[in-house]
C-alpha positions in Angstrom: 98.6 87.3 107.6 98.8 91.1 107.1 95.9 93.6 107.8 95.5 96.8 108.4 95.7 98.0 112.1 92.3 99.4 113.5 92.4 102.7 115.9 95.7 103.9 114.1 96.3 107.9 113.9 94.4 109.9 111.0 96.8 109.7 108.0 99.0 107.2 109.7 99.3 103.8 107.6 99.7 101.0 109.7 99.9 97.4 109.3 99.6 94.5 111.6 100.8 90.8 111.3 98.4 88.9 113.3 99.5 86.5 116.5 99.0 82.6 116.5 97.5 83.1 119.6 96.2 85.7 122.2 99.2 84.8 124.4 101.7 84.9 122.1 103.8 87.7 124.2 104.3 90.8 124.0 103.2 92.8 120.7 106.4 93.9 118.2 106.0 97.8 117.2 108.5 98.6 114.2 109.2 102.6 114.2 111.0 103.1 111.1 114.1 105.6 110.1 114.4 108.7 108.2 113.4 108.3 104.4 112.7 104.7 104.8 109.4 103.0 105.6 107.1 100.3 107.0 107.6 98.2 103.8 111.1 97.8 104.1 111.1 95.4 107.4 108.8 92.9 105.8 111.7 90.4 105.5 112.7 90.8 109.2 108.3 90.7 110.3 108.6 86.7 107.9 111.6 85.9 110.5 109.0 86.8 113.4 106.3 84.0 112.3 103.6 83.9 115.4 103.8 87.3 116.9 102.1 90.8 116.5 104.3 92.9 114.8 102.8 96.0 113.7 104.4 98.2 111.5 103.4 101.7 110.1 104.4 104.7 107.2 105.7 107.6 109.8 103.8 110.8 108.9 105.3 112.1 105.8 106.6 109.1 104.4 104.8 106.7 102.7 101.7 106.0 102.6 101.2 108.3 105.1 102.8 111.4 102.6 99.9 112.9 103.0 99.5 113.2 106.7 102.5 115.8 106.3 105.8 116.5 108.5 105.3 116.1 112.3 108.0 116.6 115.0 109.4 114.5 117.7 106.6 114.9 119.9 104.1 114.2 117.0 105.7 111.0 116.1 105.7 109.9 119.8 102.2 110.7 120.3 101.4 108.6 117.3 103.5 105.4 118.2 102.0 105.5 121.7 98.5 105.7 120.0 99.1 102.6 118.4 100.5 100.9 121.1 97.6 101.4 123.0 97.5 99.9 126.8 98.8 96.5 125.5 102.0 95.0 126.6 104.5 96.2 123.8 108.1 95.9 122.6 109.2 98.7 120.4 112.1 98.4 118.1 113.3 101.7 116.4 115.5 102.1 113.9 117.5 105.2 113.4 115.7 108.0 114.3 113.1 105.8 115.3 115.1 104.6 118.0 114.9 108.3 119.6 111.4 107.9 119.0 111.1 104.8 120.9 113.0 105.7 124.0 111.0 108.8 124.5 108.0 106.7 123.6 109.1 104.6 126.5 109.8 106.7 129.2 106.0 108.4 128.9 104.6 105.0 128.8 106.7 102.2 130.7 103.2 100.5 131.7 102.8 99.6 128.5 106.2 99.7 126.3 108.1 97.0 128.2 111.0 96.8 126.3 113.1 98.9 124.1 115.4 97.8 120.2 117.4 100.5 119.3 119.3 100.0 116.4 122.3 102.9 115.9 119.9 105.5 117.3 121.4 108.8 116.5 123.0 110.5 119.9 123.7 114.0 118.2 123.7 115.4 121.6 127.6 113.6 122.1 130.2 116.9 122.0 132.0 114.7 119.7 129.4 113.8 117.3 130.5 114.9 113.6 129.2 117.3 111.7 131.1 116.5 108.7 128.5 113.5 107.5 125.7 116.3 107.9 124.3 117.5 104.5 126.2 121.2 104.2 122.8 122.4 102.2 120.5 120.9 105.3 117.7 122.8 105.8 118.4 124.8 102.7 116.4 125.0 99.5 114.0 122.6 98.6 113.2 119.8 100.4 112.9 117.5 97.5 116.5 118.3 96.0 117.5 117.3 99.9 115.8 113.8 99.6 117.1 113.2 96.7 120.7 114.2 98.0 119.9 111.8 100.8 119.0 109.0 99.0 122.0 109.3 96.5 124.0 108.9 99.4 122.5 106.5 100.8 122.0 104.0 97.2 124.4 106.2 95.1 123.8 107.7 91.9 123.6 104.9 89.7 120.9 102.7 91.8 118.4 106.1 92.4 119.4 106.7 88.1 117.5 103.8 87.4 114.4 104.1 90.1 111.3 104.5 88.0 110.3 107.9 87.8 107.3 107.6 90.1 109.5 105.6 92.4 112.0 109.1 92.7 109.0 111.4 93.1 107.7 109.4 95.6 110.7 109.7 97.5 111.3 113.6 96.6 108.1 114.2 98.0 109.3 113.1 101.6 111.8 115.7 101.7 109.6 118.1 104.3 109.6 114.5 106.4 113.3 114.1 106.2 114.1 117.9 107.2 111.7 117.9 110.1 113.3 114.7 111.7 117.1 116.3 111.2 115.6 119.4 112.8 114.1 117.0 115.6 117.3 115.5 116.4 119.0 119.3 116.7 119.5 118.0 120.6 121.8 119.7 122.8 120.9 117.2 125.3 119.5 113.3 125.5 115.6 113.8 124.9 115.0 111.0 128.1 117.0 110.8 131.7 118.8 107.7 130.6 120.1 107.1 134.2 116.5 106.4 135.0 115.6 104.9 131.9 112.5 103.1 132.9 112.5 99.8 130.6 115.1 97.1 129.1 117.2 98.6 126.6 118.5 96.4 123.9 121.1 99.4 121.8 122.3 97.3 119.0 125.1 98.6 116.1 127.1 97.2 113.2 130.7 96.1 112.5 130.6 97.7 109.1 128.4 100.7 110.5 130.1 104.5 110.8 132.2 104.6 113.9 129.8 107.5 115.4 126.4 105.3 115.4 128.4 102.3 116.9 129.8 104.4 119.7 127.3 106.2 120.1 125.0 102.6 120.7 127.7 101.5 122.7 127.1 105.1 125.1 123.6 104.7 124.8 123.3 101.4 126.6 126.3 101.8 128.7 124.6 105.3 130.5 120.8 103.0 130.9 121.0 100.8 133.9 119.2 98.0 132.0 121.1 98.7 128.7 122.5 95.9 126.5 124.7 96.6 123.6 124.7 94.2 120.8 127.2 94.1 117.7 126.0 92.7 114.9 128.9 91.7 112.5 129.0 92.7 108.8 125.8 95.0 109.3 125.6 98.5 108.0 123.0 100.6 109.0 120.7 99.1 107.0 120.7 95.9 109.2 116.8 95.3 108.4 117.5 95.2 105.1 120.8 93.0 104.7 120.1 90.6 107.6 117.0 90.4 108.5 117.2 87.0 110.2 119.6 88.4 112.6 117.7 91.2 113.2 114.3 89.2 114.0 117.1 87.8 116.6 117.8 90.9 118.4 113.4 91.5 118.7 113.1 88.3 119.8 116.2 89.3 122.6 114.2 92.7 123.4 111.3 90.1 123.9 113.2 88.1 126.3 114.2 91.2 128.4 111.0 93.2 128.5 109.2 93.6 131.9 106.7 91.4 132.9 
């Protein structure tokens, strides 16, 4: 059963799948990527039957539109309000992977483990530039979301969105430019050598060749890294195989601190 989460940031929209039982492990923490949202990993939470998994709109997004733009450190302060003190496992995708590790690395008492599926690592020298958005930060944020999601669906699939569905989506563009301009990183945003937690860095066969190496680099340079491939996925592994993704939260599970 869903419900809404108690304590969770102003704004913030968060929901929780409730445990079996009260020692059913550690609790499951979805931080979603740019221009997506908590809705979107309900197929992977139904592969997850028994545990906590609580999921939530990131501040501009959403449900949580209205709670505006935040910046790195606003996002991390919100996930580690919702985690709370309890023994967690936080699986980020995208950005939210970034999220997550710095998430971690402030709190290792209670984030145990970390899922980071084809975090960004724009800090790399030879991370492109050429997939960038030449009009980033340019103009109006809306006509940027909706060049982001063209790409992302292509023209014909956002043509035939309902209207409200494309406004809604328009309307994150402030969202979607303050986590590009968060990820404007010269250098990694934690000390990965001393990476404090399990690090499950996972990528896909069919993903760009930059997120998989980067994901390879990312758990190659943490001492308790693990890099996973997950064949046929695209970076929208949630969304096209969301049985194998429950697999790799149930493998950060497996690893997480005691």
């Amino acid at each position: 059963m869903a419900t809404a989460a108690p304590g969770a940031p102003a704004g913030v929209h968060v929901v929780r799948q409730e445990p079996v039982a009260p020692d059913a492990g550690p609790v499951v923490v979805v931080v979603h990527g740019g221009m997506d949202r908590a809705s979107s990993f309900g197929r992977v939470v139904r592969h997850l039957p028994g545990i906590e998994v609580v999921r939530y709109d990131r501040r501009g997004y959403g449900r949580s539109v209205e709670a505006g733009p935040t910046d790195l450190d606003g996002h991390v302060a919100d996930l580690l309000a919702i985690v709370g003190d309890r023994p967690t496992v936080v699986f980020g995708h995208s950005v939210g992977g970034v999220i997550a590790l710095v998430a971690a690395e402030r709190r290792p008492d209670a984030i145990r483990a970390v899922l980071a599926y084809e975090a960004p690592t724009p800090w790399a020298p030879w991370w492109p530039s050429r997939h960038r958005d030449p009009e980033q930060g340019l103009g109006d944020p809306a006509d940027e979301a909706e060049r982001f999601m063209r790409r992302m669906v292509g023209d014909r699939i956002w043509d035939r969105l309902p209207a409200r569905t494309r406004a809604d989506r328009r309307a994150e563009g402030g969202a979607l430019r303050a986590d590009l301009a968060s990820l404007d990183l010269d250098a990694p945003p934690v000390d990965l050598p001393s990476f404090p937690v399990p690090l499950v860095s996972a990528a896909g066969t069919a993903s760009s060749w930059w997120h998989r190496r980067g994901s390879e680099e990312l758990a190659a340079a943490v001492p308790t890294g693990t890099f996973v491939s997950v064949e046929g996925a695209d970076h929208g592994v949630h969304l096209g195989q969301p049985a194998r993704t429950a697999d790799l939260v149930a493998l950060a599970r497996d690893l997480a601190r005691p």
